[in-house]
N, C-alpha and C positions, 0 to 999 in steps of 0.2 A: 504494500500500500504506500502511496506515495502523495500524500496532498499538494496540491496549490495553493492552499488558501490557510493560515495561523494566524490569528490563532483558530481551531477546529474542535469539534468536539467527540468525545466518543460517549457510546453507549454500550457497559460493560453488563452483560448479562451472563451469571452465573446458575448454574442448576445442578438440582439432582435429578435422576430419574427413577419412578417405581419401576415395577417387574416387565407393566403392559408398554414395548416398543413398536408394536405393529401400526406403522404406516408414520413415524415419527422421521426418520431418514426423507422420505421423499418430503414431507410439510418443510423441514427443515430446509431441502433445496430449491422446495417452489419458493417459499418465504426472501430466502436469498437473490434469486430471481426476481421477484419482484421488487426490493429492498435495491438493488440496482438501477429500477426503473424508475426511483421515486425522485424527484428534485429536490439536488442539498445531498445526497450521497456520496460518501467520495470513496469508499471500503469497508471490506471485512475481514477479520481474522478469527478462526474457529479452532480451537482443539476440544475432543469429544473425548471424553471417559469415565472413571467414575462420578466426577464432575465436570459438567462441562462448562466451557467459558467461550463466549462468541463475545467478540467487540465488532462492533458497526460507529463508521467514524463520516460525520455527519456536519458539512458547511455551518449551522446554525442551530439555536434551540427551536427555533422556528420550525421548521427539517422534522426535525427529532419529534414536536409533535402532531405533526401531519401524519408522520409516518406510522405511531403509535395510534392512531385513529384514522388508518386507512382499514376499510371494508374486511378485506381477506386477512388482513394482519389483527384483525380484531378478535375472526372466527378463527384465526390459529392461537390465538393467545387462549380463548375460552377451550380451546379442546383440550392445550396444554397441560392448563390446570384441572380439568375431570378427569383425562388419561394418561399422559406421560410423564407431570413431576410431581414429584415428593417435596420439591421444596425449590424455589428459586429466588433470585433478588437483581437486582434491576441500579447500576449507581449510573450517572451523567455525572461528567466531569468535562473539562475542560480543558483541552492541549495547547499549553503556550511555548514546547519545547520538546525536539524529540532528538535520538541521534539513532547509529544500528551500527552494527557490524557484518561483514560478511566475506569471507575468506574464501579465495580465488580457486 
């Protein structure tokens, strides 16, 4: 991920998941798919296992809450919570500095 625009912000969502995963992999790629589509997006970074952590990093808070009250993002958060977590949480924060490394 590589922004243009800082300062930016990210939305760091962390979970658990219970037992029931059936059809949780594909919501997760439409959702990203669509999450792409949305204006004010600029990326995503996702690592998935006992806990997972997706950050979505986002031009504006503006952005951030269209995105969270867009239609299908709605009906994926409501299935979420009846069938695939046990527990998640949700921080916004704010990027006024980032750096990386990355070895040739």
């Amino acid at each position: 991920m590589k922004p243009i625009f800082k300062p930016y912000y990210a939305v760091i969502f962390t979970s658990t998941q219970n037992e029931n995963t059936n059809g949780y992999l594909e919501m997760a790629e439409k959702m990203e798919a669509l999450a792409k589509k949305q204006n004010g997006f600029l990326g995503i970074d996702s690592a998935r296992n006992t806990v997972g952590i997706t950050v979505s990093y986002w031009q504006t808070l503006e952005a951030i809450k269209n995105w969270k009250q867009q239609s299908e993002h709605l009906q994926a958060q409501q299935k979420g919570r009846e069938e695939w977590y046990s527990w998640y949480n949700v921080k916004i924060c704010k990027v006024e500095r980032e750096y990386q490394f990355f070895k040739k």
